[in-house]
C-alpha positions, 0 to 999 in steps of 0.5 A: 634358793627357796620360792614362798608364797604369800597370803596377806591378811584381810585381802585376798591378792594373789602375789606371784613371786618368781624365781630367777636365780638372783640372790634377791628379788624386788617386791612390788608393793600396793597402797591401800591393799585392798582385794576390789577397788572401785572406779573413782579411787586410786593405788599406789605401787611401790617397787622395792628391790632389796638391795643397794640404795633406791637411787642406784636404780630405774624403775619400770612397771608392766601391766598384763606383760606389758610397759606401762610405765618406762623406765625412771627413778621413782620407786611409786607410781600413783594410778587413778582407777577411772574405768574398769580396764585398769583392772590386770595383772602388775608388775615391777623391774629394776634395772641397776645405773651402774650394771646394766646388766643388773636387772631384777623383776618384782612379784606379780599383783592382780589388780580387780576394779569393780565398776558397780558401786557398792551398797551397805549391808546392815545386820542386827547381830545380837539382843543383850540381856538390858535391853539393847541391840548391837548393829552391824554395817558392812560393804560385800567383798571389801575393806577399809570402810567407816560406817554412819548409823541412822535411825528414824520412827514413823513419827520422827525424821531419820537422824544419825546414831552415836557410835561410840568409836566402834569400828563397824557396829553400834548398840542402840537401846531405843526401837525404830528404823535403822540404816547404815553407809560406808564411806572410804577415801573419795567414795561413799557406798549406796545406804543399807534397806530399812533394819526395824528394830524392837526392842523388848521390854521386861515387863510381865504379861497375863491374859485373862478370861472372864468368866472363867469357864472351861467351855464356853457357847454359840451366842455367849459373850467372853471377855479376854483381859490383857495385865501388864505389870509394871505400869498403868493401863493408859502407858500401853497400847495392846496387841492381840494375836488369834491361832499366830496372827495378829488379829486385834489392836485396842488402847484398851485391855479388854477384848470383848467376843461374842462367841461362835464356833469359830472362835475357839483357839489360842489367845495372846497379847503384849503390851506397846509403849505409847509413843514408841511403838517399837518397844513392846512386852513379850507376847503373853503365855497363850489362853485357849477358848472352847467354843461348843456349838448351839446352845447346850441342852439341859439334863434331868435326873431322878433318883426314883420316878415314882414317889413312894407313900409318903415320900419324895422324889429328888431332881436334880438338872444341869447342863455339861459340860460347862459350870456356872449355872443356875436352874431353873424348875417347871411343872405340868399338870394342867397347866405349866408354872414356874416352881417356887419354895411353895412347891418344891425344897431348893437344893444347892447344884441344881438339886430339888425335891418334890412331892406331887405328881405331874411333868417336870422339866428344867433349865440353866442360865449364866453370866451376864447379860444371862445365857439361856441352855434349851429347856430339858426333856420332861420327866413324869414322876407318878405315886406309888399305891399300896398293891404288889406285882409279881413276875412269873414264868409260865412254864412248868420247868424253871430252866430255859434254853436256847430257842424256846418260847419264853412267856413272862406273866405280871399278876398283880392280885386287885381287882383293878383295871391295869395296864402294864409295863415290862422292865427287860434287859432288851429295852427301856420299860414299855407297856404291854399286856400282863403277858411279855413273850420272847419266842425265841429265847437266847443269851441276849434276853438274860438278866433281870426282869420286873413289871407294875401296874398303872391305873388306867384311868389314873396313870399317874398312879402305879404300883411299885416295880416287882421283884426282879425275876432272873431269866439265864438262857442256857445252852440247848441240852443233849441228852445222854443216852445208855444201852443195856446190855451192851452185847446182845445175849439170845432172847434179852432185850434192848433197854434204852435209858435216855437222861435229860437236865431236870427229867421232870421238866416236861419232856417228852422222849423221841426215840430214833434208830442210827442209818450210816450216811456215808455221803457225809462227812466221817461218821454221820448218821441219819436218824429214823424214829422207832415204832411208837415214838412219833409222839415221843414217850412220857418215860425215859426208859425204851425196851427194844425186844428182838434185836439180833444184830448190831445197832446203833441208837439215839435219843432226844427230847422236846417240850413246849407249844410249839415243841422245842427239841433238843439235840441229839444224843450221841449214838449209842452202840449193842454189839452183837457177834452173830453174821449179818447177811448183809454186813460181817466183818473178817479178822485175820488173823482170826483171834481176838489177842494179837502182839503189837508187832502183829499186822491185823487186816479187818475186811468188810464183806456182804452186800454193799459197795460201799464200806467205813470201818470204825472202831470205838476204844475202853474210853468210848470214843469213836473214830473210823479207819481212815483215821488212825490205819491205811485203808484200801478199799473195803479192808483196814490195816492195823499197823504193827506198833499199834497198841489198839484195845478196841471193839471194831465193826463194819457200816455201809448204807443199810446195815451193821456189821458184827463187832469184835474185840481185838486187843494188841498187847505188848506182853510176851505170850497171848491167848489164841480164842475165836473172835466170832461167837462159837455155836452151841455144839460146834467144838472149839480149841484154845491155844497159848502163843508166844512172841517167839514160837509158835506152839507151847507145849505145857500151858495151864488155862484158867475159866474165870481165874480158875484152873480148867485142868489138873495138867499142863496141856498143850490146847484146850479143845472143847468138843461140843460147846454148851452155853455153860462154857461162855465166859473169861479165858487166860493161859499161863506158861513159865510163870508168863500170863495171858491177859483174859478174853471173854469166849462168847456160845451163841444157841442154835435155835431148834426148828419149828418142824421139830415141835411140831411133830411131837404135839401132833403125836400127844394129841393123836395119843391123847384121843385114842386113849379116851377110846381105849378107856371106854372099851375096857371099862365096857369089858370089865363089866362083862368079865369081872369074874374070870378077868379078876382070876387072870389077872391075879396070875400076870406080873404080881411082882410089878403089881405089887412094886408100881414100877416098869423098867424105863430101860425098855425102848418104847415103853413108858408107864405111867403111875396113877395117883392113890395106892392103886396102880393099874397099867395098860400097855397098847401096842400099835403095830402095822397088821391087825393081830391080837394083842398078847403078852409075849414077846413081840416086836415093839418097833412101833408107835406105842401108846400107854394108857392107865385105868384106875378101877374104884373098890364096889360094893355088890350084895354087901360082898367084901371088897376084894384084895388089891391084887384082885383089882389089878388088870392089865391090858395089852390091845395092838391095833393097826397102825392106820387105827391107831392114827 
């Protein structure tokens, strides 16, 4: 047998059918069937058993399980609900007259009795596009109700509204105050809250403000208008409402403010129907107001300030932001007054022109009644005279820099008596002294400058502004500073050339010696001036004379009272070769090419404890050790891989050390040469290495592109090296070549002990001759007879030839002017023998004297032969004479 469950419509009783096996079952029926039922109505129960004819059975029904009504024959039962315990569960039985057996039982009906009475609910549901409304009425949680409508004003008495057969809701077309109630069988709900209703009409609203100014002011009256279209002013009553709120209420459409700041917001209004003050207009689209604080001031302008010869000045005032206004223009000389057309040409907007000098001010006014703005600042318009002023600088140099003194003259060439304004960059003009000084000059004082003069006596009258003079501050400068030679040769000096911007701007150069600061950061110096540069030198050329070691030097410039400088040059460098007691620096390996798989250690050595290794490249930039390798203490590593082309020296606190140039190269073969300087006389050897072996056998080397020797060899040594042997060296092996490194001879300076010696020896010589000389010419006079017979017999071959074999040790001769030769020889030796011409031993100390002896006329003899003219002398003397 199939069970159902039943869910009638608009009620919401829960009927339980139960299932007894029987073919059919009663049903317990309900009149009215409503969910809640209220005290004061009734039900009716009707119990229907499908089956047979309704006298075939008895009735009975059960409340809550149960009797409630016994046994009988009617098929309804009729229950007045009087208090809320008829409330319960319901239930019928029917039992057959014929079969008492027979009895069947109903579904089950709850009951629900409310003892509070219920209240009219009323909706507004919808607004249709003619105007209307449709109402709604309802009772909470029941059914089965009729509803009345009501509508009252606050001018009329509440009356019923037509419904027109709707069962539950109304349409109405007028606005007002609207209830409604429902009533069903005995009993009427309570009446519904007050519902008001207005009705919105189609009529077009507009506010207006007059006057119709975008900004308005503290004190100024605005008037807003409220259109309505469609009808005349006198059918409407107007609402206004100020940022969402109604604020004002007017039979009137103006509203009229005066206005302050707090007046400033949106604006709208509508339009009610007199009479019927539920039918009204839309609100109308919002108008802002803008109230600006205090009253406005008003503005003057001047195209120019002075009025030219013969000219005029336009003014011009007005007051913003705002418009409307009218201006009104003054004037002050002596006194003040009110300008007319008699005194100025009215523009429109506010413009005028004017002709006399004096102070001019300015005000507007507006609407009505009239709104004054303040008066504007005064401006002063003054007349041009016919005199010219002109800005110059009162430097020598046209170029300013950062941190100088700056001194701006304004010359103007009449004898007047004048003040002077200055028109900078910095400010507005101001008057000064003809002179404007700026002591510290930077990129904020760039621009245009111009200056006049005004009599003093008479201000209103004035020069024109001068021609702009153009002030660009530039950067501090840094001079750039060179060296030659850049190695240092034996008795060259050092020039040093120092290049500033515009060298004849006045500059005076400082010329400074570079001190390592190892304390500071990496590759900071300190600076000491050099001998005569404390005052700084007029040329930029500084010859340095002397200098043996390596060094490095610095330059910079100043000018001005009081002196501004520039910045230090960057340090410049002289190289030399030569040891430095206090610093050298080692390479090894000892070479200056190295392949660049080759590890190269560079050791700093001498006195200090203190080391930074630094090295500058083919582009000059300088770096230290500890930027590009390992370092460890005193001593950097270059890294295999490194390919370095480079000239490297030791710093320490005191000194520099030697440079060397090291080059790393990736070709197959190199030159092994010294890397130090080789001293004049010292030998040297030269060798070609590959990358893979270690000695090359046949190896052609070059001296300055040329080829040194006819045959391959396998090194070039060199065994006392001259200065003539300075210069590039490569090697060449199997059509493989070297690159070239300069091979450097440094003299061997000779001692002074060995200069000595030899002057002292020339003087004694010298002295001793004189002696000499006079003893012979004494014993020539004594002996010319016999003397002129010996001679003649001696050495006539070497008389006759001039010469003496230079073969001979210690012998020296010395040929006398003329034709005429004449030789002494003076032998000293240590005993005091006699000199003679045999041979002896000339180990000594030997001095060389010749005398020439002049032709002489005696009794008119002949003169006598050249050969009777010739003497010859050999004097040996002791040693200790001959000293």
């Amino acid at each position: 047998m199939q069970c159902e469950l039943s869910l009638l419509s608009f009620v919401t009783v829960l009927s339980t059918v139960f299932c007894d096996g029987l073919a059919e079952d009663a049903v317990l029926d309900v009149e009215p069937y409503w969910s809640t039922f209220f005290i004061g109505e009734s039900v009716t129960f009707k119990c229907d058993m499908n089956e047979g004819e309704k006298s075939d059975w008895q009735y009975k029904i059960q409340k809550d399980g149960q009797a409630f009504v016994h046994y009988n024959t009617h098929e309804k039962y009729t229950l007045s609900l009087r208090h809320r315990g008829d409330k319960g569960q319901y239930q019928c039985f029917g039992r057959n007259k014929y079969d008492s057996q027979l009895i069947k039982k109903s579904n089950t009906v709850n009951l629900s009795v409310s003892a509070a009475f219920p209240k009219a609910t009323l909706t507004l549901t919808t607004t249709t596009s003619g105007g209307s409304v449709i109402l709604s009425c309802s009772v909470k949680n029941s059914e089965g109700w009729t509803y009345e409508y009501f509508r009252r004003t606050q001018s009329t008495t509440e009356a019923p509204v037509r419904t027109d057969g709707e069962e539950n809701r109304v349409s109405v077309k007028q606005g007002g105050i609207y209830r409604c109630r429902g009533s069903r069988g005995p009993i009427t709900s309570y009446i519904s809250d007050d519902v008001p209703i207005d009705i919105t009409l189609s009529n077009k609203v507009v506010i207006k403000q007059e006057p119709k100014w975008p900004q308005s002011f503290s004190g100024e009256v605005v008037t807003l208008k409220c259109e309505v279209q469609g009808g005349d002013v006198t059918d409407w009553q107007y609402d206004w409402r100020f940022r969402g709120k109604k604020s004002y209420s007017s039979y009137g459409n103006n509203w009229i403010l005066t206005a302050t700041r707090s007046s400033s917001g949106e604006y709208t209004c509508k339009g009610i129907k007199r009479g019927d003050p539920y039918s009204s207009t839309e609100w109308s689209d919002a108008i802002t107001l803008a109230v600006l604080p205090g009253k406005p001031k008003a503005q003057i302008q001047a195209d120019i300030k002075t009025i030219p010869v013969g000219g005029n000045v336009t003014l011009i005032c007005s007051v913003s932001p705002s418009s409307g206004w009218k201006y009104s223009w003054y004037r002050f000389l002596e006194s003040s007054h009110l300008l007319t057309a008699q005194d100025a040409v009215f523009h429109v907007n506010g413009k005028i022109s004017v002709s006399q000098v004096g102070l001019y001010w300015c005000k507007g006014g507006r609407g009505n009644p009239v709104y004054y703005s303040e008066d504007s600042d005064a401006v002063t318009i003054d007349q041009n005279v016919p005199y010219r002023a002109v800005v110059k600088l009162q430097h020598k140099w046209p170029q300013i820099y950062n941190g100088e003194k700056i001194t701006l003259r304004c010359d103007i060439h009449e004898e007047i008596e004048w003040e002077y304004e200055f028109k900078s960059p910095m400010s507005s003009p101001f008057i000064t002294k003809n002179e404007l000084v700026i002591f510290y000059a930077s990129s904020s004082v760039n621009g245009d400058y111009k200056c006049r003069g005004r009599k003093k006596n008479a201000p209103q009258f004035l020069t024109g502004w001068s021609d702009s003079f153009s002030l660009e501050v530039l950067q501090k400068p840094s001079p750039v500073l060179s060296v030659s030679p850049s190695w240092l040769s034996p008795g060259v000096s050092v020039t040093l050339k120092c290049e500033v911007e515009n060298p004849s701007a006045g500059w005076r150069i400082y010329w400074y010696k570079a001190i390592p600061d190892l304390s500071k950061i990496t590759g900071c110096y300190s600076y000491e001036l050099l001998p005569d540069s404390s005052n700084g030198t007029a040329q930029d050329l500084y010859i340095i004379h002397q200098q043996t070691h390596t060094a490095a030097f610095a330059c910079r410039a100043a000018r001005g009272d009081p002196l501004f400088y520039t910045l230090n040059s960057e340090p410049k460098f002289v190289w030399s070769g030569d040891f430095n007691a206090e610093a050298s620096l080692q390479v090894i390996p000892s070479r200056v090419q190295h392949f660049s798989a080759d590890s190269v250690s560079l050791s700093c050595e001498g006195n200090c404890t203190e080391w930074r290794v630094k090295k500058i490249n083919n582009e000059g930039a300088v770096s230290d050790c500890v930027d590009w390798v390992v370092t460890k203490g005193s001593t950097c590593q270059l890294h295999s891989g490194l390919h370095s082309n480079a000239v490297y020296w030791c710093e320490c606190a005191s000194a520099f050390s030697n440079a060397v140039n090291i080059t790393k190269q990736s070709e197959a073969i190199i030159l092994e040469s010294p890397v130090h300087p080789v001293a004049e006389g010292d030998p040297v050897t030269l060798s070609c290495k590959l990358r893979e072996e270690q000695t090359v056998l046949d190896v052609i080397f070059y001296k300055d592109d040329k080829v040194i020797q006819s045959d391959t060899i396998q090194e070039l040594t060199i065994l006392a090296v001259s200065k003539s042997d300075e210069g590039f060296y490569k090697c060449q092996h199997a059509g493989k070549e070297s690159p070239q490194s300069w091979m450097a001879v440094k003299s061997v300076p000779k001692p002074e002990n060995d200069l000595f010696l030899p002057m002292l020896i020339a003087g004694l010589v010298c002295g001793f001759l004189l002696i000499i000389l006079f003893l012979l010419f004494c014993y020539y006079k004594k002996s010319k007879g016999s003397s002129s017979a010996r001679s003649q017999s001696v050495n006539q071959s070497s008389v006759t030839d001039c010469m003496i074999n230079q073969d001979e040790k210690n012998t020296y001769t010395s040929p006398v002017h003329d034709d005429t030769c004449v030789y002494e020889s003076i032998k000293v030796s240590d005993d005091n023998e006699t000199c003679t011409t045999g041979g002896r031993d000339e180990s000594g100390d030997v001095t060389y004297a010749s005398i020439e002896l002049k032709r002489v006329a005696k009794n008119e003899k002949p003169a006598p032969s050249a050969t009777d003219e010739t003497v010859y002398s050999e004097v040996k003397t002791s040693k200790n004479r001959a000293q």
